[in-house]
C-alpha positions as semicolon CSV with decimal commas, in nm:
position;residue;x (nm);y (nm);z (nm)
1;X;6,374;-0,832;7,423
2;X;6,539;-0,509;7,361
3;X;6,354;-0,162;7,186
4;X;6,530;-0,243;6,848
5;X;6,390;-0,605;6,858
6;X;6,016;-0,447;6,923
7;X;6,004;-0,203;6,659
8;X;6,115;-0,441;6,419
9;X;5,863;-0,716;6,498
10;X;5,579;-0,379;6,525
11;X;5,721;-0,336;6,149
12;X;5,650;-0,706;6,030
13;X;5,296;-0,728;6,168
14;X;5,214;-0,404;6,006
15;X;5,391;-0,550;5,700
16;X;5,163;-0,905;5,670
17;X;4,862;-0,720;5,759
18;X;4,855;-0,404;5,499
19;X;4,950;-0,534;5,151
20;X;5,133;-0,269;4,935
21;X;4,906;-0,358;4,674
22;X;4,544;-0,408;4,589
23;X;4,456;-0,712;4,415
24;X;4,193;-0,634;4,131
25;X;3,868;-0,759;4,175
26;X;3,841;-1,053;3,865
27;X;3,601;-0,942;3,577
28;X;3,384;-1,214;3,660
29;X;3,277;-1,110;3,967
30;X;3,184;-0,759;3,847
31;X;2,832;-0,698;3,843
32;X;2,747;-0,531;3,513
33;X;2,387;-0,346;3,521
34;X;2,148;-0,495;3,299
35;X;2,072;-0,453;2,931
36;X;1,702;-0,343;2,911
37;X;1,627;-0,499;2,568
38;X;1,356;-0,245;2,385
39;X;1,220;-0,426;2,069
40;X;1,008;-0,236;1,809
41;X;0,696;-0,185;1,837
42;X;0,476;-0,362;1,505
43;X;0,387;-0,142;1,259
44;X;0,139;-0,207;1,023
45;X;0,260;-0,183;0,653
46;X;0,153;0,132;0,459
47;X;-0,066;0,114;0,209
48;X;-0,111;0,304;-0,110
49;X;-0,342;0,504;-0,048
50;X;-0,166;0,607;0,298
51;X;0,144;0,695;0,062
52;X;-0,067;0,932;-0,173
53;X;-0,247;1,086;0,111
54;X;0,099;1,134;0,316
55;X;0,263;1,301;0,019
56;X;0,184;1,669;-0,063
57;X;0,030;1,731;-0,345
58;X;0,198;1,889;-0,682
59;X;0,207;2,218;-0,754
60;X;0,123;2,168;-1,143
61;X;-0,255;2,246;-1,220
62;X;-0,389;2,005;-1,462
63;X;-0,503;2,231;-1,759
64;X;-0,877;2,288;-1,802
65;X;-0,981;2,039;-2,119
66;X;-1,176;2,306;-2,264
67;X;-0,927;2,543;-2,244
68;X;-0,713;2,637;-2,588
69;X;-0,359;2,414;-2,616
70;X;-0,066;2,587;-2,585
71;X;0,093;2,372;-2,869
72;X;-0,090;2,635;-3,050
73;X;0,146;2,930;-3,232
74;X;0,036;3,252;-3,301
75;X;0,283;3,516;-3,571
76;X;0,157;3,882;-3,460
77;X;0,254;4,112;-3,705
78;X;0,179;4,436;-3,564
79;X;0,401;4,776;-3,515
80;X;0,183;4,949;-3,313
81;X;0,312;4,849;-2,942
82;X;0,021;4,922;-2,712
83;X;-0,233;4,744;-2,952
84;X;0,031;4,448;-2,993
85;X;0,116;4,409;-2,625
86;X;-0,287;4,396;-2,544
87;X;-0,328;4,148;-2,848
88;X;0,004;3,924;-2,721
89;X;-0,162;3,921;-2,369
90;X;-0,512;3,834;-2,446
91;X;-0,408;3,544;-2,671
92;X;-0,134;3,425;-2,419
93;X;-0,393;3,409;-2,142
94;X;-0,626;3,177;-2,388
95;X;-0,323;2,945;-2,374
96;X;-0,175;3,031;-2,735
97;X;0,220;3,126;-2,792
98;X;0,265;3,455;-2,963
99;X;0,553;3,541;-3,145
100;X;0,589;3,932;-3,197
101;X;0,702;4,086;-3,509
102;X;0,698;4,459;-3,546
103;X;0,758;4,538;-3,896
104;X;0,728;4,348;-4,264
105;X;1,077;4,252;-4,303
106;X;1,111;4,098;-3,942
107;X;0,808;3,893;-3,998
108;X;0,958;3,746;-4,285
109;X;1,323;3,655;-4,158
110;X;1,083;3,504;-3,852
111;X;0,868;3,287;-4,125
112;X;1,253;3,071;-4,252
113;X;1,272;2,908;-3,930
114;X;0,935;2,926;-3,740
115;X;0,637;2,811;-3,864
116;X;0,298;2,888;-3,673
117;X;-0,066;2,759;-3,663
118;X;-0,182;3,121;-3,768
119;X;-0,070;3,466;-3,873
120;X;-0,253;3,768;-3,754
121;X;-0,089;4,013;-3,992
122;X;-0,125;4,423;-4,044
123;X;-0,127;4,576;-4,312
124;X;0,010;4,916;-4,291
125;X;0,361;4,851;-4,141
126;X;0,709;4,974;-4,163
127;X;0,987;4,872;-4,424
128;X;0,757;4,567;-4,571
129;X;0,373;4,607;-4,602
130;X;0,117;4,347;-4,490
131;X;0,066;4,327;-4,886
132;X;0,447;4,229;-4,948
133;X;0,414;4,014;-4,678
134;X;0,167;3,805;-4,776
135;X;0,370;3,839;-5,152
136;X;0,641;3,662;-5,016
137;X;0,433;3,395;-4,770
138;X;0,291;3,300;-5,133
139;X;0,579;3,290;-5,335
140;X;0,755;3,029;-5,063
141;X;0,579;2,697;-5,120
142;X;0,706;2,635;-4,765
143;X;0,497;2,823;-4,556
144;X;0,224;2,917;-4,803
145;X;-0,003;2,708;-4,614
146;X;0,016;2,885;-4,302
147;X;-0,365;3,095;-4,291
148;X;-0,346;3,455;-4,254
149;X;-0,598;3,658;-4,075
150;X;-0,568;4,055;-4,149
151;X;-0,629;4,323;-3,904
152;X;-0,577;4,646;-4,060
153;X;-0,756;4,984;-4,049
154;X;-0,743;5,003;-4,431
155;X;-1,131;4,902;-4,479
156;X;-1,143;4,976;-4,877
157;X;-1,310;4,668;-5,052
158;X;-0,999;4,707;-5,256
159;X;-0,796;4,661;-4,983
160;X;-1,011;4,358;-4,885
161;X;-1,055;4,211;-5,198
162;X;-0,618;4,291;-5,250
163;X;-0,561;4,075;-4,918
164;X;-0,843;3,800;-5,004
165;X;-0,669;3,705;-5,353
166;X;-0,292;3,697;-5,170
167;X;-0,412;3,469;-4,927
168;X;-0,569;3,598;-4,622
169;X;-0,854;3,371;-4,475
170;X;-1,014;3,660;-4,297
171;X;-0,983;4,036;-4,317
172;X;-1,121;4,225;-4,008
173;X;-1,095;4,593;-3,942
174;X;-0,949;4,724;-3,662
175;X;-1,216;4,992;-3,578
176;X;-1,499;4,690;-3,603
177;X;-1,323;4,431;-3,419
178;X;-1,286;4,413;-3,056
179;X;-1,010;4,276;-2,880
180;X;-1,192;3,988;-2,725
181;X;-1,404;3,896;-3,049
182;X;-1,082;3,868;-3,198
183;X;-0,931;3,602;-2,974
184;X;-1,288;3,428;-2,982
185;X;-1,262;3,384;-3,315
186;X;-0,849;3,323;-3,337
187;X;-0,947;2,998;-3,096
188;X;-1,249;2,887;-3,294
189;X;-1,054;2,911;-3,586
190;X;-0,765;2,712;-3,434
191;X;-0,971;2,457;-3,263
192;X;-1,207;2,348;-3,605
193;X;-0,829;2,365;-3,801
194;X;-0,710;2,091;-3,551
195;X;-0,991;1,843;-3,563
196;X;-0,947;1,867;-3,905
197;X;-0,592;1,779;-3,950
């Protein structure tokens, strides 16, 4: 056998033995890791009163029951603004809605389209007086019904008697009323006129 003859067999027999290719391994006998299967734990169902205990509690405070309504409408007629701003606070915190007028002829363009529980009306007041005022509450049978409570620093009996016969339910005077008596008797008075109604 010649050296051509060798080589070529050498080349054969490394031929058979080393395949050019690989032959893939068939998907069945590919191990795949296994699955751990994680089931849920049981839970007990929640109850009611777990649900009102797990939610947070509103922020709305339930109103006191003794406390004045706030459906409750006040018309302040006052120009003075320190003595009006004190008044609209005090009644606001006893849980009444104040409307502010600050002269005669404003309270009366007010009184066509809002009508309150109460006026607490001056007397001595720019443009209109608390006299004209009450004139025209009385002369409209629409809101001559509303009560008017005076506070006025005219204490004349003629001004009391005057503001008694147009109308006004009480007549107090500023310089013998206190703030707070005021509201006391603002709420009393609008309490006793709703258990009436």
């Amino acid at each position: 056998m010649n050296q051509n003859e060798e080589n070529k067999t050498e080349v054969k027999i490394v031929s058979e033995t080393t395949p050019n290719t690989i032959s893939p391994i068939p998907p069945a006998q590919i191990a795949e890791p296994p699955v751990a299967e994680i089931s849920p734990e049981p839970q007990a169902p929640i109850s009611v009163e777990q649900i009102t205990t797990i939610r947070p509690e509103p922020s709305i405070s339930i109103p006191d029951s003794t406390a004045t309504p706030s459906s409750y409408t006040v018309l302040l007629v006052e120009d003075d603004p320190f003595l009006s701003s004190l008044l609209k606070a005090k009644l606001q915190k006893a849980g009444i809605t104040v409307n502010l007028a600050t002269d005669g002829e404003q309270a009366v363009e007010i009184l066509q389209s809002f009508y309150p529980n109460l006026i607490l009306l001056d007397l001595i007041l720019p443009k209109k007086s608390g006299f004209e005022v009450l004139e025209s509450i009385q002369s409209n049978p629409q809101i001559s019904g509303i009560p008017v409570i005076i506070l006025s620093n005219l204490g004349q009996d003629s001004d009391v008697s005057k503001g008694k016969d147009l109308g006004a339910i009480e007549y107090f005077i500023k310089a013998k009323t206190s703030i707070d008596e005021l509201v006391k008797k603002i709420e009393d008075f609008l309490k006793n006129k709703k258990q009436t109604i």
